[in-house]
Each structure stands twice: as C-alpha cells, then as structure tokens.
N, C-alpha and C positions, 0 to 999 in steps of 0.2 A: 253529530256530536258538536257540543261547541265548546272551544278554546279562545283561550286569551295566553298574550304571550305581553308580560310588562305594559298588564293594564289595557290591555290593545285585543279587539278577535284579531283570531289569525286562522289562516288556511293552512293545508299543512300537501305539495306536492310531493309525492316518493317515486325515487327515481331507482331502479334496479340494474347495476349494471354486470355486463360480461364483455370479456374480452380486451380491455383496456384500464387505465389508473382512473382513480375516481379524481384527481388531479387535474391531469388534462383536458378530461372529459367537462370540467366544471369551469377549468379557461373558457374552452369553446363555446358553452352553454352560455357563459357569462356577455359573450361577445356578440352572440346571436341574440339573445333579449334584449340584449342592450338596444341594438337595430332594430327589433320589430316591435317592438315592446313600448308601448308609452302609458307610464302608470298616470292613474289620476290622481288630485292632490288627496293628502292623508292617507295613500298607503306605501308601503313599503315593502323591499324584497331584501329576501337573507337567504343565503345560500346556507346550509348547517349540516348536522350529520358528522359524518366521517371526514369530510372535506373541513368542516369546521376543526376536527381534533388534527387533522394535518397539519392547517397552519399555522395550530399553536405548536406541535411537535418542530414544526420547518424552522419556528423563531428560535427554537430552545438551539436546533440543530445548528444556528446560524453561530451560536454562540461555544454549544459545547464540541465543534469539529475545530475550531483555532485551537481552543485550550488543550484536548487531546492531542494537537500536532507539538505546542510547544512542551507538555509537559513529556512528551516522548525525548523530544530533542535535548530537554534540562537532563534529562536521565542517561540519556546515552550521554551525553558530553560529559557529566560527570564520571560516570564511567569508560569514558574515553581517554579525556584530558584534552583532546584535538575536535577542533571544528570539521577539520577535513575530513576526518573517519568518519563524524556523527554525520555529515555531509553523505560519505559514502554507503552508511546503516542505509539510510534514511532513503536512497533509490528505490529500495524495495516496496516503498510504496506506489511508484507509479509501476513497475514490476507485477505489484500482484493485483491491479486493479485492471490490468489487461485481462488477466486469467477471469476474475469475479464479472467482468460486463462478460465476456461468453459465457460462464457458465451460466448467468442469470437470461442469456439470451436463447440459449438451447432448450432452457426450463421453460421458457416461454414465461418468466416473471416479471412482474412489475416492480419499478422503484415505488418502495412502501417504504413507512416506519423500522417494520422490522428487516429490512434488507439494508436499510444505514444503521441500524444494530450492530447488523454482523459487519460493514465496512469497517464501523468504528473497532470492534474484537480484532478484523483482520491486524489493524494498525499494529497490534501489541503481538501476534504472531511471526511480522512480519518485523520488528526489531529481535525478536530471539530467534529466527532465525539466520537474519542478519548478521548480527554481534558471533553470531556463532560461525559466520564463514570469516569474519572478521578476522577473530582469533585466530585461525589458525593459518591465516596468510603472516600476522603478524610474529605466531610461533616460531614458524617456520623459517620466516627472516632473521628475527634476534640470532634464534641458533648457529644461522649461517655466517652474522656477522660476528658472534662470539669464537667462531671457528677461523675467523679470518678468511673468508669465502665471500667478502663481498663486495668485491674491486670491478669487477666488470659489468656488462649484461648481461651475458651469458648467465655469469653466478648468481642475479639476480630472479630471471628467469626459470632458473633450477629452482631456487627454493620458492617463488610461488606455485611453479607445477607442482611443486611435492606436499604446498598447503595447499590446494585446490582440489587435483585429483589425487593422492597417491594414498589422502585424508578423507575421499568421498563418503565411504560408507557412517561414520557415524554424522554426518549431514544429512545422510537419509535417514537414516533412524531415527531422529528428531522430525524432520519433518511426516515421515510413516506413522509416529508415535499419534501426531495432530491430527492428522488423516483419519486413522484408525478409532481414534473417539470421535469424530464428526462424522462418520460416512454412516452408521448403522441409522443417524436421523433422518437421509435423507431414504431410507424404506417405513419411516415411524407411520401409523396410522392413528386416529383417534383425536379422542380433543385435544383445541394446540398446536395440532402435527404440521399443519399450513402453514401456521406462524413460524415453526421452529424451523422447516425447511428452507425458508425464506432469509434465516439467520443463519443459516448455517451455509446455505450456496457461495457466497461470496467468499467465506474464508476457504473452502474447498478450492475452486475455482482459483481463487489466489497465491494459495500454498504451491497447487502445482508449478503457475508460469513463474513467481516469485524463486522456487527454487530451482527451476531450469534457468532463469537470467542470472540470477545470481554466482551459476556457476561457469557461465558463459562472460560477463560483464564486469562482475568485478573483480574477474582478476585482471583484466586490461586496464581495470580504471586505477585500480591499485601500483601497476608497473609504470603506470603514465605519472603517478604521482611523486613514489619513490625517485623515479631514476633522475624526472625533467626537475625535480623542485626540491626534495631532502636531499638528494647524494651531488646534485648539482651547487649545492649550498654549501659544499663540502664538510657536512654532520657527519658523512661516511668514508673511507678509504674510497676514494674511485681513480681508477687511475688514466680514464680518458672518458668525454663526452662525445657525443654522437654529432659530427661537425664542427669539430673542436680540437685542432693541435694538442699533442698532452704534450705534457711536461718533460724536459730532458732526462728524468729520471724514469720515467711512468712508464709502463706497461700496458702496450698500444691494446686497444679493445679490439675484440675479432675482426675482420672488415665487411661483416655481412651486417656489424651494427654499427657504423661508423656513419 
C-alpha cells in the first residue's frame, strides 16, 4: 500500500502493547532510537497513535487540573468565609489520593486519560464530603459556645468528639450513598466497561481512605486551630491557655492541659 502523510510517503510501524502505559513505553522507545538510530537526510520520525492523543490530552490536563483546584477553593471559601476551613476542606485531597494510587495499584492500572477523569471527579467528592464533616465540627461548637461551655479544653474537646463521633453515622451515609453508585461499575462488562472502570477506581479508592482520615485528622487539625489561634486571640471566653498564667479572675484549665 502506499501512503503519504503531508505530501511526503510515509511508512507506517504498529506497535501493540501489554502490560504497561503506552506513555512510558514510548519515552523509552523514544530514547533507544534516538541512540541507535541515525536517520538519513529527508526523512523523518513521528511517534503518533494514542501516544499522540496523550499528549494532547497531558496539555489540556496541564491546564484544566489548576483551574479545578482553584475553582474548588473560590467555592468552598465562599462558602466558608475562612481561608483556614477552605484550607482544612481541601486536605482531603491529598487524603484520598492515597486511597485512588492503591486502589489503581491492586487493579494493576495504568495512569491513563480516563483515570485523571475520575482524579479530577474525585476532587468534587472529596469537598462534599469535606464540607460535610466541616459542619458538623462547626455545629457542634457554636452550640456549645451558645451554651456557654466553651472556657476550657476540656469543653472544647467535648464538643468536637460529639461533632466527629457521636455524628458519625450520617457521614457514612454520604459517603455509602457515593460508593453505592460507583461499585456496581467496577463488575460492568461490555463496550466501555474498561474505560469506566478505570474512572471510577480512583474515586472508590479515594472515598474510602479520604473518609477514614478525615475522621481521624481533622478533628486534631480543627482543635489545634480553635484552641492555639481563635480562642487564643480571645474571639472566645477562655479562661486559661495551655502555658500561660490565667488571669486573677480565670478559671484555671484542668492540669492535664496546662
């Protein structure tokens, strides 16, 4: 058969691969010809294919993974009012990206197109779930400062345990509800199915370890913030800090937090 490619014959080499990214493979390849390889004048090499729509996708991806980060961030903060919360949301991304590399490791999957699909999906699972353990740290404090309960540690303390754990279960439900529409993809057969499971691992994967840290981490990160930096700033009743003389009036804090 003879081809021309922009006026030019051209040859056409097909490479079939298993086992690895067509990616990588095409670095290597690229590095090896390069070395053994000496073209003569007037012809030329193009690597094309799938590797070719790679790196047009990798350009797009360079572009629309910032945007997605910032426009997450504009929206919690709006939603927030505070950089520090939107600060706090936002852990959950390195959170569930733990979860999505195992899970994509045990699949034995490649970074493809459609596995930064589903990173980029996770991104917006992983602010509503977020925002939702958010809340109810947050609930749970107002209450207690509305109640006049929030002078010490201790009181402090109480009312994140009672936003964190005492609140767990509709935190799982949320997160059960996500799970529950993504898991029947990853049994899907037929046309497609490859690609969809491939989008669908990383938000699986992610939801899990995203919702175990979250219930592990931010409520430490939450008490480290409150206690050392808002009620320090005296926005709250507090009646003694932790290495800190109180006041001749104040009501000394327990001595297991002093």
């Amino acid at each position: 058969m003879i081809r021309d490619e922009n006026g030019l014959l051209s040859g056409y080499v097909y490479v079939d691969l298993a086992g690895r990214d067509v990616g990588s493979y095409v670095e290597d390849a690229k590095a090896r010809v390069a070395n053994e390889l000496t073209l003569p004048d007037g012809y030329t090499l193009t690597w094309s294919g799938q590797y070719e729509n790679m790196q047009r996708v990798y350009e797009r991806l360079k572009l629309v993974v910032p945007i997605t980060f910032l426009l997450i961030f504009l929206l919690l903060y709006i939603n927030t009012g505070s950089a520090v919360k939107t600060g706090i949301v936002m852990l959950a991304v390195p959170f569930s990206a733990i979860g999505a590399i195992w899970l994509l490791w045990l699949l034995d999957y490649n970074v493809s197109i459609a596995v930064w699909v589903g990173a980029i999906a996770l991104m917006g699972l992983d602010a509503e779930t977020s925002v939702f353990m958010l809340l109810f740290l947050d609930l749970s404090y107002h209450d207690a400062v509305r109640r006049g309960q929030m002078k010490t540690y201790d009181d402090l303390r109480e009312a994140i345990v009672h936003g964190a754990v005492k609140r767990i279960r509709p935190k799982l439900m949320t997160v059960a509800a996500a799970m529950m529409g993504l898991m029947p993809i990853m049994w899907s057969i037929g046309t497609g199915a490859d690609m969809m499971k491939r989008i669908a691992a990383p938000m699986i994967g992610g939801l899990v370890t995203s919702f175990m840290l979250e219930l592990l981490v931010y409520p430490a990160v939450y008490a480290i913030w409150k206690w050392y930096f808002e009620m320090r700033r005296g926005t709250r009743d507090v009646s003694a800090l932790p290495g800190e003389a109180p006041p001749p009036s104040a009501e000394l804090v327990p001595a297991g937090h002093q």
